[in-house]
C-alpha positions in Angstrom: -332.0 -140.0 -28.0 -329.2 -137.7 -27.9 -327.2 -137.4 -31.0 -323.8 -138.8 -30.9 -321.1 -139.2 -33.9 -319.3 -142.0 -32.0 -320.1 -145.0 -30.4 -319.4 -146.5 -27.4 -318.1 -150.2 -27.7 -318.8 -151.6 -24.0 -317.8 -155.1 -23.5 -318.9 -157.4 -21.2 -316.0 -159.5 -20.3 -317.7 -162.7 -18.4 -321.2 -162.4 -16.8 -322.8 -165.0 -14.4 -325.0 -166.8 -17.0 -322.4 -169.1 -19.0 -320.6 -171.6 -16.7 -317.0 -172.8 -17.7 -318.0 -176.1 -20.0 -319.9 -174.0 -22.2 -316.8 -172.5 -23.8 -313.0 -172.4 -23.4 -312.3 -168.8 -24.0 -314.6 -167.7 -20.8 -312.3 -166.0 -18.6 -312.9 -167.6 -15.4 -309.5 -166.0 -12.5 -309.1 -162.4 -12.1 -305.4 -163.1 -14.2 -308.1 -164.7 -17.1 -310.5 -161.3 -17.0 -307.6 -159.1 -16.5 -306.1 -160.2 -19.9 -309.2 -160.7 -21.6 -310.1 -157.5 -20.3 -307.3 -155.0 -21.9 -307.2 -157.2 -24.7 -310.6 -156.0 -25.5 -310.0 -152.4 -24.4 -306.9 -153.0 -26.9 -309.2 -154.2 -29.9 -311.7 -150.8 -29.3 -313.8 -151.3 -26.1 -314.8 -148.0 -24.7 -316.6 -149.3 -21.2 -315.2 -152.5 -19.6 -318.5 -154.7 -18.1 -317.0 -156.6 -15.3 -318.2 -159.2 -13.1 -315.8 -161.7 -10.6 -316.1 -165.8 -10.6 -314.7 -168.2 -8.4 -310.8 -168.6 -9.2 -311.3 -172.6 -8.7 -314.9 -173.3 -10.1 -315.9 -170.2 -12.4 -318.8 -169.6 -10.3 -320.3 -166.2 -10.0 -318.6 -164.5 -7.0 -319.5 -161.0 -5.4 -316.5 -161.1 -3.5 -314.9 -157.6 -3.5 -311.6 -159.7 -2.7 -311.9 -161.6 -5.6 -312.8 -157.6 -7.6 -309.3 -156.2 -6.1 -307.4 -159.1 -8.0 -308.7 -157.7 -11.4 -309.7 -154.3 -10.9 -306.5 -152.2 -10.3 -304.5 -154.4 -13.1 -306.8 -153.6 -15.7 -306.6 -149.8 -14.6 -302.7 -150.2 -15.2 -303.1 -151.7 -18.5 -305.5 -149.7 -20.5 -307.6 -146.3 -20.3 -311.2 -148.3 -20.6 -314.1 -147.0 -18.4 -314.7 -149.6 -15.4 -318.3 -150.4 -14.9 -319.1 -152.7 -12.0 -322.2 -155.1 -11.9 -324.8 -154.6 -9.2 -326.5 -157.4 -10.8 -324.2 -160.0 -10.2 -326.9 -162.8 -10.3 -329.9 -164.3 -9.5 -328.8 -166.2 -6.8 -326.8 -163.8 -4.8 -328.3 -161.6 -2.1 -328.5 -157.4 -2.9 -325.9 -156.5 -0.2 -323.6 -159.0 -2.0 -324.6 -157.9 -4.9 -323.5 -154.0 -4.7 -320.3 -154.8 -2.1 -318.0 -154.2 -4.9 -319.4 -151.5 -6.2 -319.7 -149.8 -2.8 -316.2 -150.9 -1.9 -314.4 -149.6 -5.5 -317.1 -146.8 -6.1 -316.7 -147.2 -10.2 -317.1 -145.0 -12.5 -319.8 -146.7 -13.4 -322.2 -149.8 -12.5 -324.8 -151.5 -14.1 -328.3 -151.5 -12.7 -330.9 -153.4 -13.4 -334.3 -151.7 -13.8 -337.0 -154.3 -12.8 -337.7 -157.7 -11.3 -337.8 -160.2 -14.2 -338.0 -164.1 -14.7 -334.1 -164.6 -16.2 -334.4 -168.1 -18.0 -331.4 -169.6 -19.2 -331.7 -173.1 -18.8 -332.1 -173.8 -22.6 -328.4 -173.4 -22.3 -327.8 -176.8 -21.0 -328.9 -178.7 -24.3 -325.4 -177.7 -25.7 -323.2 -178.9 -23.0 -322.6 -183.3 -23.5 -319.8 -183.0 -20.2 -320.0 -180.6 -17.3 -316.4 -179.2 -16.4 -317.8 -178.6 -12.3 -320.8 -180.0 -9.9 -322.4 -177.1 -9.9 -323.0 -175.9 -13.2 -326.2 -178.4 -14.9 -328.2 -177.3 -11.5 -327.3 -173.3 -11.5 -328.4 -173.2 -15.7 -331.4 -175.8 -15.4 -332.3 -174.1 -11.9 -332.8 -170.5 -14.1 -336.6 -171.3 -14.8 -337.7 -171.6 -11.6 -335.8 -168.3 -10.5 -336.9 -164.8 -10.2 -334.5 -162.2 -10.7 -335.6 -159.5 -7.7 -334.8 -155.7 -8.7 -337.7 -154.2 -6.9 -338.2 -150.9 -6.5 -336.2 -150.4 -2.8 -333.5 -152.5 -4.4 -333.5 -150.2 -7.6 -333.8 -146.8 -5.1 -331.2 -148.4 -2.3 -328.6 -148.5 -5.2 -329.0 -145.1 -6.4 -328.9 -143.8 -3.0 -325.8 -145.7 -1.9 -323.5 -145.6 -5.1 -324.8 -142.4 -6.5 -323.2 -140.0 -3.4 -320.5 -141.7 -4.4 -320.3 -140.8 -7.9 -320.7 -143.3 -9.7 -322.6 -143.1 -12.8 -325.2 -146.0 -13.8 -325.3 -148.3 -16.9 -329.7 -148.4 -17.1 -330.5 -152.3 -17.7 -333.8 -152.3 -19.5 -334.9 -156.2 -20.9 -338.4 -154.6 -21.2 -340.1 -151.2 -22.2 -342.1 -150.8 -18.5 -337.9 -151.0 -17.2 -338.2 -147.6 -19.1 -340.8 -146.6 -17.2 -339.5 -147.6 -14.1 -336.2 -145.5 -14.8 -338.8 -142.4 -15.6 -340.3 -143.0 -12.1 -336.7 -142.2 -10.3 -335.8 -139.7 -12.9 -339.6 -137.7 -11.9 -338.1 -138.6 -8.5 -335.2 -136.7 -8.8 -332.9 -139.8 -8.2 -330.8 -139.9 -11.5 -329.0 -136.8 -13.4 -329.4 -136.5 -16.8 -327.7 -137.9 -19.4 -329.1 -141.4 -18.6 -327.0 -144.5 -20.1 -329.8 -146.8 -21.2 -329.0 -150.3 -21.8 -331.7 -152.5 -23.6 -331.1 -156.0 -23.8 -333.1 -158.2 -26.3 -333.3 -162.1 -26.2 -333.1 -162.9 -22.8 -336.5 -165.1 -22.0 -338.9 -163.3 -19.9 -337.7 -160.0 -21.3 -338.3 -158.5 -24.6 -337.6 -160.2 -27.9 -334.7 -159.7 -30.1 -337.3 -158.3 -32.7 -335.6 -154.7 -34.4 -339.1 -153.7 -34.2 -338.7 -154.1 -30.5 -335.6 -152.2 -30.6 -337.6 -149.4 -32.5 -340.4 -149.6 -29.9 -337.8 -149.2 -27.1 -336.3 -146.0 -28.9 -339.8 -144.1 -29.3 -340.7 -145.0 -25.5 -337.3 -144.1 -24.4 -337.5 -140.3 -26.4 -340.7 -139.9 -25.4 -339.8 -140.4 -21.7 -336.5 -138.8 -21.5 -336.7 -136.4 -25.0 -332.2 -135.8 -25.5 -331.4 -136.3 -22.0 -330.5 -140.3 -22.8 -328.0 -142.3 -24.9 -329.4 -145.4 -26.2 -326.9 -148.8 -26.4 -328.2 -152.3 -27.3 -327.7 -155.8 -27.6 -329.1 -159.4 -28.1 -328.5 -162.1 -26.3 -327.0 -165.2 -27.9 -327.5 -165.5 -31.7 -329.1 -162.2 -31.9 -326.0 -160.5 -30.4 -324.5 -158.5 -33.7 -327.8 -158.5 -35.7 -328.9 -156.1 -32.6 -326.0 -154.1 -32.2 -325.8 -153.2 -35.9 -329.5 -152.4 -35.8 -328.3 -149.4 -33.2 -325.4 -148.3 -34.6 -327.5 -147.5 -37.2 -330.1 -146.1 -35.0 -327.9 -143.8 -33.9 -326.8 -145.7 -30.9 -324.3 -147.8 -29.1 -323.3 -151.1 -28.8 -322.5 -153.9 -26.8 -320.6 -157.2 -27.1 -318.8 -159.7 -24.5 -318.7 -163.3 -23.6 -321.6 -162.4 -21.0 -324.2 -162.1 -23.8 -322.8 -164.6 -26.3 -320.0 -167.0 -26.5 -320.1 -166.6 -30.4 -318.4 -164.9 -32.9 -320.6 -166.0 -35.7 -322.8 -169.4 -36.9 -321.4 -172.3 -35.0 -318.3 -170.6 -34.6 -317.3 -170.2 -30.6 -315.4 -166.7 -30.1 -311.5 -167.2 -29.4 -311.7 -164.0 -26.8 -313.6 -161.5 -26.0 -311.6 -158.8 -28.0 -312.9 -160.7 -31.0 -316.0 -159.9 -30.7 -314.8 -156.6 -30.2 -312.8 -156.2 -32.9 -316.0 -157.8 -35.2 -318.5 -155.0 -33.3 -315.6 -152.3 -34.6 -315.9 -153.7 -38.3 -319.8 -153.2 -38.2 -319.9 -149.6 -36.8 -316.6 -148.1 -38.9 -318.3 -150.2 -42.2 -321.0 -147.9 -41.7 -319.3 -144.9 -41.8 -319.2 -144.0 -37.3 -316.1 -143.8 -35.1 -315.5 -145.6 -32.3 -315.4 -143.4 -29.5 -312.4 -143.2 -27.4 -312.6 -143.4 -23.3 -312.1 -139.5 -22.9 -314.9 -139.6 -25.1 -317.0 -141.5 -23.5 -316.3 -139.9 -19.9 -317.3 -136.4 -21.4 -320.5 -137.7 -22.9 -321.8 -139.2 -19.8 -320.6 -137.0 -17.5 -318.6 -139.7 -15.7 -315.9 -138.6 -13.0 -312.9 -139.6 -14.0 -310.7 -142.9 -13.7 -308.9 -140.8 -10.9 -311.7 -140.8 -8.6 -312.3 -144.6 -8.1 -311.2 -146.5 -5.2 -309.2 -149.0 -6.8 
């Protein structure tokens, strides 16, 4: 992986796997994300992970509308890298899945490098009162859902966004997602350096083992040599043991209500700058910087917060 003496803090301000009842602190209207979303640039995020719910029900939304309330506000308000989902979720269809990213041409946007079975329906065992109708069916309904990133999906995105500029956030939950990233790199799809984001934890991907996380690194250098930057993180529980184990890989990190709604043990996060300001503790305890946004934009070769749409 290619050497770097900073990290890159993204967070992931709200996702479309935790529903409302699960916690109080999940930013649910664009005014919610907005403010949870400099707050966290505020406490030391580098890239800002952003997906839209439903101002009235907290469901996932791919409504660009719903985007344009957040977007341009959290632009004013800090000088975080922007990275759009085109994963959205499970349940959406692909062209609603990459119509904000099309219409707001981000910096950056996540991409999701294989078809997977996404099951979080063990979620549900925590929640005693659901806030909204939807919510026990959408968690419970996740094991008996595929999540489809087939390889037109994977190759319409790159063709669509990447014209555009736009820069990609590499979602690998398994090593043959590295593999699959290879096959459009041999295709001369994707530019080096690739932003390669390996999840752990999610069942149906690959476990939050650090042996895993050491397997991923060896597949991913011997696939892509110093033309990649390697961030991590674990789902749930496993969210800070991961992301110290890469920071001390030499990588970087992610946090964010999306992944976990904890800070620590049976201890709900207030915000998602706490968990921000905790990931910032680990990585400076161990003697690496935090990297700035300038930073950031130089290392992966990202365009500039002046060339977005938004």
């Amino acid at each position: 992986m290619r050497a770097a003496p900073k990290v890159i803090i993204s967070c992931a301000v709200t996702g479309s796997i935790h529903t409302p009842s699960m916690s109080p602190a999940l930013p649910i209207s664009p005014a919610e994300i907005a403010s949870q979303a400099i707050d966290a640039a505020g406490a030391g995020a580098t890239i800002l992970h952003l997906h839209a719910r439903d101002p009235q029900t907290g469901f996932p939304s791919p409504d660009p509308a719903v985007f344009a309330e957040f977007l341009s506000e959290i632009k004013a308000g800090c000088d975080a890298v922007i990275n759009i989902t085109t994963g959205g979720s499970a349940v959406m269809s692909l062209d609603e899945r990459i119509a904000a990213a099309k219409r707001f041409e981000p910096e950056v946007a996540s991409l999701n490098m294989g078809s997977m079975n996404f099951n979080f329906a063990a979620a549900a065992n925590r929640v005693e009162t659901w806030r909204f109708p939807w919510e026990r069916d959408y968690v419970l309904g996740s094991a008996d859902r595929i999540f489809a990133n087939t390889f037109a999906n994977i190759e319409r995105i790159l063709r669509e966004l990447g014209t555009t500029g736009t820069r990609f956030e590499f979602e690998c939950y398994d090593v043959g997602h590295l593999y699959s990233l290879a096959h459009f790199v041999d295709r001369g799809l994707v530019e080096p350096p690739f932003f390669v984001q390996c999840i752990f934890g999610i069942l149906g991907g690959i476990g939050a083992d650090h042996l895993n996380l050491h397997h991923m690194i060896t597949i991913a250098d011997k696939l892509f040599g110093d033309d990649y930057y390697l961030s991590a993180f674990g789902a749930g529980r496993h969210q800070m043991g991961i992301i110290t184990a890469a920071a001390l890989a030499g990588g970087h990190v992610r946090v964010g209500l999306e992944d976990s709604l904890y800070l620590a043990r049976g201890r709900l996060a207030a915000s998602n700058a706490e968990q921000v300001e905790k990931a910032v503790r680990i990585v400076t305890e161990m003697g690496r910087e935090v990297a700035t946004p300038a930073e950031a934009r130089a290392m992966l070769a990202l365009k500039g917060a002046d060339a977005v749409r938004f």
